[in-house]
DRENZA-367512 format. One record per atom (N, C-alpha, C, O): atom name; chain; residue number from 1; x, y, z. Coordinates in nm, 2 decimals, padded with zeros to 4 digits. Layout:
atome;chaine;num;px;py;pz
CA;A;NUM;X;Y;Z .
...
***
This chain:
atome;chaine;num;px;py;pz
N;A;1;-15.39;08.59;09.05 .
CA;A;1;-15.27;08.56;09.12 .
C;A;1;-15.23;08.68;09.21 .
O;A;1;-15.16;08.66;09.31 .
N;A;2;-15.25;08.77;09.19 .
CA;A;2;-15.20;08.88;09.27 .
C;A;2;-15.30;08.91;09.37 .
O;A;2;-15.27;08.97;09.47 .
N;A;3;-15.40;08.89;09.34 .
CA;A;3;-15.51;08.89;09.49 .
C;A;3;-15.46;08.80;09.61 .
O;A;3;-15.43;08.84;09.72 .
N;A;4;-15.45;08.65;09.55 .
CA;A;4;-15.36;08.57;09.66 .
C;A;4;-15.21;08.61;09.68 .
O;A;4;-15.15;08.58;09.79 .
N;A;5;-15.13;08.70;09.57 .
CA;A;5;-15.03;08.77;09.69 .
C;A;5;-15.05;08.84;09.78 .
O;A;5;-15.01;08.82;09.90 .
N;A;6;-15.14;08.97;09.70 .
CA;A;6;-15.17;09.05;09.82 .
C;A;6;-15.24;09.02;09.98 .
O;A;6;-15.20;09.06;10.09 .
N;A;7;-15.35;08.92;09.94 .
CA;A;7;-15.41;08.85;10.09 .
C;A;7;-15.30;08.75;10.18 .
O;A;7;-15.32;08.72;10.30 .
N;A;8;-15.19;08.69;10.11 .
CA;A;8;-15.09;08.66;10.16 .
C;A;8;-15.01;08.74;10.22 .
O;A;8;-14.98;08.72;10.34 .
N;A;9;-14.96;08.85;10.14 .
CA;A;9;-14.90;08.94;10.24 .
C;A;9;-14.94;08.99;10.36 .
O;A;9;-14.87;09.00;10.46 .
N;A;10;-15.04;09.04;10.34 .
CA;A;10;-15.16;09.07;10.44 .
C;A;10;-15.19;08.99;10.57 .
O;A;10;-15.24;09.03;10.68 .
N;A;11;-15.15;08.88;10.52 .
CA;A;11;-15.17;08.74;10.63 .
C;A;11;-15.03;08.77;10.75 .
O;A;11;-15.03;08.79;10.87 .
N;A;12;-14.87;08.75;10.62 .
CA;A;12;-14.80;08.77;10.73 .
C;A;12;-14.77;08.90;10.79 .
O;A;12;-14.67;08.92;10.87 .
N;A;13;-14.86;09.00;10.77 .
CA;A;13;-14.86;09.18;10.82 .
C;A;13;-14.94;09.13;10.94 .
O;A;13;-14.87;09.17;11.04 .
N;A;14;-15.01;09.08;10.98 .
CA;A;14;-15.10;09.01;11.07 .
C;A;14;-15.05;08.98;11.17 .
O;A;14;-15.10;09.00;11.28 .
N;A;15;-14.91;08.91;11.15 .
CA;A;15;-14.84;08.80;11.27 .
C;A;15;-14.78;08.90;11.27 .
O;A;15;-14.68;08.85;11.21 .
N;A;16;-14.74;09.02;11.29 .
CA;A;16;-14.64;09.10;11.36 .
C;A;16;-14.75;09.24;11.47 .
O;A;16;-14.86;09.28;11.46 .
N;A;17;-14.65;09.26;11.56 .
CA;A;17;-14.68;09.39;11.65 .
C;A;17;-14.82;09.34;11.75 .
O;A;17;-14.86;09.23;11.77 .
N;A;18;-14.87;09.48;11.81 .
CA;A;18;-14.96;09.40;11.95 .
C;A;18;-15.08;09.36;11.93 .
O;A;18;-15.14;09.38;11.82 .
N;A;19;-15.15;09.30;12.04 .
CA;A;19;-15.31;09.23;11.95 .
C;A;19;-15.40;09.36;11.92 .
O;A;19;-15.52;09.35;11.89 .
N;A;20;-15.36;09.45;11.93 .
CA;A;20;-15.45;09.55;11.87 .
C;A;20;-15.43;09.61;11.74 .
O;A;20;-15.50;09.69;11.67 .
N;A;21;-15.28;09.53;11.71 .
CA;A;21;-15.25;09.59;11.57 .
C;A;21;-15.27;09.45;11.48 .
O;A;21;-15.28;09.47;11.36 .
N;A;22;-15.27;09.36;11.51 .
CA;A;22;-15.29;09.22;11.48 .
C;A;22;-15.41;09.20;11.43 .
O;A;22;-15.45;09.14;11.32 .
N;A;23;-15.49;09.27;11.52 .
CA;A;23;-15.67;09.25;11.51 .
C;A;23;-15.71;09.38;11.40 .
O;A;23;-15.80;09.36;11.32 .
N;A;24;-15.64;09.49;11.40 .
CA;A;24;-15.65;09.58;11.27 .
C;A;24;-15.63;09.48;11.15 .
O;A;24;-15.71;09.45;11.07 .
N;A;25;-15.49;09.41;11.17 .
CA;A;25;-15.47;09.40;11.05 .
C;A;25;-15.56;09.29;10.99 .
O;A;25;-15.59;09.30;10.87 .
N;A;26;-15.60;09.18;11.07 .
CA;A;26;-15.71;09.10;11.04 .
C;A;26;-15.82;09.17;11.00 .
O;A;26;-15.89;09.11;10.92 .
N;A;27;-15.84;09.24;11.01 .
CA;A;27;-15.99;09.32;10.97 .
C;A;27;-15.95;09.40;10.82 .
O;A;27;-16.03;09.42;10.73 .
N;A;28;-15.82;09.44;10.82 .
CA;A;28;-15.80;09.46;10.69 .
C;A;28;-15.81;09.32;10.58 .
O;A;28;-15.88;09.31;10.48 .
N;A;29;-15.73;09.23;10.64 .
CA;A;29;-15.76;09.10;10.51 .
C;A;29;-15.87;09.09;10.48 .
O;A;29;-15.90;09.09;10.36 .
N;A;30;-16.00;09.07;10.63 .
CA;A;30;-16.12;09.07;10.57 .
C;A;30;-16.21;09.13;10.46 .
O;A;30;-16.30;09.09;10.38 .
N;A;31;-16.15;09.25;10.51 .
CA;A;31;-16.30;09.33;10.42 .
C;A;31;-16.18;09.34;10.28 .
O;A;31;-16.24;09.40;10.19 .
N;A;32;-16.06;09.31;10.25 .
CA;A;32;-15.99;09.31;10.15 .
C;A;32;-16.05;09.16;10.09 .
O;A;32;-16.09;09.17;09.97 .
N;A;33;-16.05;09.04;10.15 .
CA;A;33;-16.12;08.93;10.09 .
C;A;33;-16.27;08.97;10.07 .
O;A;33;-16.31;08.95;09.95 .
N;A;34;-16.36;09.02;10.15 .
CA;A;34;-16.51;09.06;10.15 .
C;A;34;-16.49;09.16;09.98 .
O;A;34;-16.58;09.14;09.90 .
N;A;35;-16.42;09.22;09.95 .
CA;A;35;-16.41;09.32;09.83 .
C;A;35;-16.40;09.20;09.68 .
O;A;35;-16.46;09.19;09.57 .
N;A;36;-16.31;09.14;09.74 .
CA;A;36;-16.24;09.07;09.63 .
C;A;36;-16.37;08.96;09.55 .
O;A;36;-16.38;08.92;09.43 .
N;A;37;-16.47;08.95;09.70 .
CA;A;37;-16.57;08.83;09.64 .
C;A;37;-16.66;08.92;09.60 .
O;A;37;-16.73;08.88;09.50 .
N;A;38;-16.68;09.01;09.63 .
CA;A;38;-16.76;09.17;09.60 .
C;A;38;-16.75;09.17;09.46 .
O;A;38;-16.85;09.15;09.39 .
N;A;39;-16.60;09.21;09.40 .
CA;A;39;-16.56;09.26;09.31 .
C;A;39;-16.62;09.13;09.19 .
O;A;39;-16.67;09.17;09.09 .
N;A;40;-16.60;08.96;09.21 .
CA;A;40;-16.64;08.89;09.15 .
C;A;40;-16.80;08.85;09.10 .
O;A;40;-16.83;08.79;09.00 .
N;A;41;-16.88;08.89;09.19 .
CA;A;41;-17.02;08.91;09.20 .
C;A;41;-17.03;09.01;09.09 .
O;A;41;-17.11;08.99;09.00 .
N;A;42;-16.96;09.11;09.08 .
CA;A;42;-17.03;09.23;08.96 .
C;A;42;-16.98;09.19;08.85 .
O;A;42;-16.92;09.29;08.80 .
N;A;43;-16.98;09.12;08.81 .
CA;A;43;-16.91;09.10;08.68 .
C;A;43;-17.07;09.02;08.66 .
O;A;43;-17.15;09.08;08.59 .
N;A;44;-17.11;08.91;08.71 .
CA;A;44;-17.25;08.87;08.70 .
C;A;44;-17.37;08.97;08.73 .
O;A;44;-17.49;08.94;08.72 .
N;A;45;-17.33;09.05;08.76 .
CA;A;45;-17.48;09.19;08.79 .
C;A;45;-17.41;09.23;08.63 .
O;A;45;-17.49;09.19;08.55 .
N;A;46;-17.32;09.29;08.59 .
CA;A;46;-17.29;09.33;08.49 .
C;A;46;-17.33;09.25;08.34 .
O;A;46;-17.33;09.32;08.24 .
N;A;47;-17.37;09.13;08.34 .
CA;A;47;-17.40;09.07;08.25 .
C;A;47;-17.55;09.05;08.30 .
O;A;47;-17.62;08.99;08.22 .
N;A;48;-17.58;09.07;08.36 .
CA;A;48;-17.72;09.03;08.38 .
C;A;48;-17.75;08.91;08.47 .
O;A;48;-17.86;08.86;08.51 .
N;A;49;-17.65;08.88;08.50 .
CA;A;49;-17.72;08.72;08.56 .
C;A;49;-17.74;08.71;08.72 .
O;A;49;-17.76;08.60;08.79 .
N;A;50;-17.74;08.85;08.76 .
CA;A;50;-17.81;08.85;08.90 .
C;A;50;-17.97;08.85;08.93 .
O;A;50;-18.04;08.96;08.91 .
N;A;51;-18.04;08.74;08.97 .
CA;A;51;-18.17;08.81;08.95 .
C;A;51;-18.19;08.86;09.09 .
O;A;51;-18.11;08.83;09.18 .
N;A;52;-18.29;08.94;09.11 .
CA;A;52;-18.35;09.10;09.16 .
C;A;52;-18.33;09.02;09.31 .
O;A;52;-18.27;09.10;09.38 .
N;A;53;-18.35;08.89;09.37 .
CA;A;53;-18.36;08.88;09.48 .
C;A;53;-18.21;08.85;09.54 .
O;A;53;-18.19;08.86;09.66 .
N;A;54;-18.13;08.83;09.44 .
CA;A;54;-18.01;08.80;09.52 .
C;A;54;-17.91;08.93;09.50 .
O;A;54;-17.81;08.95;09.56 .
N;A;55;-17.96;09.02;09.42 .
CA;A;55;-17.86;09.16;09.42 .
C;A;55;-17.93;09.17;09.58 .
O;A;55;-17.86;09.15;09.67 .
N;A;56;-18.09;09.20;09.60 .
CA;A;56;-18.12;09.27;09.76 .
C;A;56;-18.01;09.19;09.83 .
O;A;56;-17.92;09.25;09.90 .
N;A;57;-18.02;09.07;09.81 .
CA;A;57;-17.90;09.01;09.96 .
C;A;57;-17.76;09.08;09.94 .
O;A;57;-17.70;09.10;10.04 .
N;A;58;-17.68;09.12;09.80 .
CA;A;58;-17.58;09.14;09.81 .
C;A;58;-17.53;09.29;09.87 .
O;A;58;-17.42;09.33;09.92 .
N;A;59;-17.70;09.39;09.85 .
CA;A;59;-17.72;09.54;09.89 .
C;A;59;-17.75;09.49;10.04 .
O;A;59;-17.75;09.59;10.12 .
N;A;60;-17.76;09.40;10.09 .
CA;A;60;-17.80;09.44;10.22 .
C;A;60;-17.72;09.36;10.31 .
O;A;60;-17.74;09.37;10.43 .
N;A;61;-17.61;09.27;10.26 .
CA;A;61;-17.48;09.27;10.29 .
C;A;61;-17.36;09.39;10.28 .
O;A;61;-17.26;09.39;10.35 .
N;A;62;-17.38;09.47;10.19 .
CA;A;62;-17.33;09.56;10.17 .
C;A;62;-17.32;09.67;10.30 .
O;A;62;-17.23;09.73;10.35 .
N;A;63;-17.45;09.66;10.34 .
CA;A;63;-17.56;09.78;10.40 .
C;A;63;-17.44;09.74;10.56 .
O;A;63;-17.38;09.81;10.63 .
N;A;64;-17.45;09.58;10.56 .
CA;A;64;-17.37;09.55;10.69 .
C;A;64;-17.19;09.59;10.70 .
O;A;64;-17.12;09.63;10.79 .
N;A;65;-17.15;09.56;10.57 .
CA;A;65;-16.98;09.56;10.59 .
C;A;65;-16.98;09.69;10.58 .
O;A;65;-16.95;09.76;10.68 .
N;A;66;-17.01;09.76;10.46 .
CA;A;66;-16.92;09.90;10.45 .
C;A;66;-16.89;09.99;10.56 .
O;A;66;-16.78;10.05;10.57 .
N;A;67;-16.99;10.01;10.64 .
CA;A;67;-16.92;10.09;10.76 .
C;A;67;-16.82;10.05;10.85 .
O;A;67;-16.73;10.10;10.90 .
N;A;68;-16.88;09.89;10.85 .
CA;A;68;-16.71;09.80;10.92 .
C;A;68;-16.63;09.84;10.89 .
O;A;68;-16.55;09.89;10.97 .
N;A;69;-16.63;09.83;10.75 .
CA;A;69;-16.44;09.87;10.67 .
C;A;69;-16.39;09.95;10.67 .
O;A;69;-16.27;09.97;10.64 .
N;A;70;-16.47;10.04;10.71 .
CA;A;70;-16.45;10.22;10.71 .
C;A;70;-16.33;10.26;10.83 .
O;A;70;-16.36;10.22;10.95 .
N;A;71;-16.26;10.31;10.83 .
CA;A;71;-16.14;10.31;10.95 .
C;A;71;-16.20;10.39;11.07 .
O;A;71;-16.28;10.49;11.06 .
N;A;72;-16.16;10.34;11.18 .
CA;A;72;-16.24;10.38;11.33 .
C;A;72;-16.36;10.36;11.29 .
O;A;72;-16.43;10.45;11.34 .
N;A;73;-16.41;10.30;11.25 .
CA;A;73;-16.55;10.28;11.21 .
C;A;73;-16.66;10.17;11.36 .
O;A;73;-16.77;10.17;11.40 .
N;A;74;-16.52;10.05;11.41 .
CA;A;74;-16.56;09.96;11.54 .
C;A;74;-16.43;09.98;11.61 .
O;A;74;-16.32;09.98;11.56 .
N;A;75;-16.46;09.99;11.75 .
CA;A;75;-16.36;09.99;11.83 .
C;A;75;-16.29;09.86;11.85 .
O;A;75;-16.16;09.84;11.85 .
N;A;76;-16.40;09.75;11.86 .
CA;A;76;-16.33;09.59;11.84 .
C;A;76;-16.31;09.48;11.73 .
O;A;76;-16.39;09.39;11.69 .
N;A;77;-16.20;09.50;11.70 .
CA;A;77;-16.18;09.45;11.55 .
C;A;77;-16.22;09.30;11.55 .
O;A;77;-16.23;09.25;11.44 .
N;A;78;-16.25;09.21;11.73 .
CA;A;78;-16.30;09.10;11.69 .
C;A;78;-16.42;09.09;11.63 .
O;A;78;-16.45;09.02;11.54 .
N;A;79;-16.49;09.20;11.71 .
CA;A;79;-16.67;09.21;11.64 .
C;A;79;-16.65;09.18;11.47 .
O;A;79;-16.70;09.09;11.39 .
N;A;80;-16.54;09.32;11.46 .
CA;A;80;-16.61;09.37;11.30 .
C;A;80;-16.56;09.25;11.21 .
O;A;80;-16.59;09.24;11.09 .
N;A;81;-16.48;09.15;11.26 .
CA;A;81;-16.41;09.06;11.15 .
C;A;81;-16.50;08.94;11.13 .
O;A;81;-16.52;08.86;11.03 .
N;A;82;-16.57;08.96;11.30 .
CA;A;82;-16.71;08.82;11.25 .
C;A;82;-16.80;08.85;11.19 .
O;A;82;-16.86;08.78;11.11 .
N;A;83;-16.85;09.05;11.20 .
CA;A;83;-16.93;09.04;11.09 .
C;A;83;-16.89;09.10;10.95 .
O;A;83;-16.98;09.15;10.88 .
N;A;84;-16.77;09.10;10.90 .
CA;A;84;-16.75;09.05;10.80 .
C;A;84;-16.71;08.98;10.72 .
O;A;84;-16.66;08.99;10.60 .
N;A;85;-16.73;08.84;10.83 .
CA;A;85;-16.68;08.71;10.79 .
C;A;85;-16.83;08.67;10.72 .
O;A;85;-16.86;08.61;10.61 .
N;A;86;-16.92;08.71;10.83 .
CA;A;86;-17.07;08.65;10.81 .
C;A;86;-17.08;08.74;10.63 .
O;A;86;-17.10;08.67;10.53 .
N;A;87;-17.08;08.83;10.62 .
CA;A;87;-17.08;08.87;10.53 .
C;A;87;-17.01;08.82;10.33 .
O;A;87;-17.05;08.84;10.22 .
N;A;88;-16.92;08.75;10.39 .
CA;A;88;-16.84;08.69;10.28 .
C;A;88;-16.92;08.59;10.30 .
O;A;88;-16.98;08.59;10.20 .
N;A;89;-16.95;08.51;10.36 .
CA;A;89;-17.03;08.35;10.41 .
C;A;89;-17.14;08.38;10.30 .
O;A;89;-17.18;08.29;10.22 .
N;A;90;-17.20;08.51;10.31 .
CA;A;90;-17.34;08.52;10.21 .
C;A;90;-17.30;08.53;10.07 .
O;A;90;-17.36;08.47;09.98 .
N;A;91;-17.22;08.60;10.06 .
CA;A;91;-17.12;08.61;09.91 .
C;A;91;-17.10;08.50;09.88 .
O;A;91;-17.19;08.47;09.79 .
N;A;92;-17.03;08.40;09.91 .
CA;A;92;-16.98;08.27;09.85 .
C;A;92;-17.14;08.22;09.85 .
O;A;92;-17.16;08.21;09.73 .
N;A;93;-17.25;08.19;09.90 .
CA;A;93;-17.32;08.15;09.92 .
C;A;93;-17.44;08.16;09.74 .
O;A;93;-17.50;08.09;09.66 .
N;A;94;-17.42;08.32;09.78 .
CA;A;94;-17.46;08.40;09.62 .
C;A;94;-17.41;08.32;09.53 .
O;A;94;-17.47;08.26;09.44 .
N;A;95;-17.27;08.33;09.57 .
CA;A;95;-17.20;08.29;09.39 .
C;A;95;-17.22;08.14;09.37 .
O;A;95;-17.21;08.11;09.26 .
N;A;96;-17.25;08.04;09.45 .
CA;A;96;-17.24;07.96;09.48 .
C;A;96;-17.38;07.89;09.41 .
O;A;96;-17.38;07.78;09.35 .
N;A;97;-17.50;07.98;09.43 .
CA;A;97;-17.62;07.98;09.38 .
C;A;97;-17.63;08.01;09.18 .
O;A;97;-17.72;07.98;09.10 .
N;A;98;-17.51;08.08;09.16 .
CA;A;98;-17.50;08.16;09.03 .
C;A;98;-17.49;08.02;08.93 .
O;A;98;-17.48;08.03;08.81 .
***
């Protein structure tokens, strides 16, 4: 419940100020949703029920967001939100397989 507050609040921090603060803040929701599906993935590495080929995809999704999320890390926040949209896309895709 409080993940969907927080990504909610986040949503309406979004619709305020200029498109360059708009597009930060979108890229914050993102890699805040990209964490969130992150965070539910390890609970299945943690029990074991990741097998060896789908941790590589979740390490090499990793390999792509984390510098995204990293602050000044892309100068254009539309880039970095498609690729860590594509990123969440593989996440759900994982769990989805689980």
């Amino acid at each position: 419940m409080k993940t969907i507050l927080v990504i909610g609040l986040l949503v309406l921090a979004s619709c305020a100020g200029t498109p360059e603060v708009r597009g930060t803040n979108a890229l914050a929701i993102a890699c805040s949703s990209y964490a969130v599906t992150l965070k539910s993935l390890a609970k299945y590495q943690k029990a074991g029920k990741l097998p060896a080929d789908v941790t590589s995809k979740v390490d090499a999704a990793n390999k792509l967001i984390d510098p995204v999320c990293l602050p000044g890390s892309i100068a254009d926040p539309a880039l970095a939100i498609g690729i860590v949209n594509s990123g969440i896309g593989l996440l759900n895709q994982v769990k989805s397989s689980i």
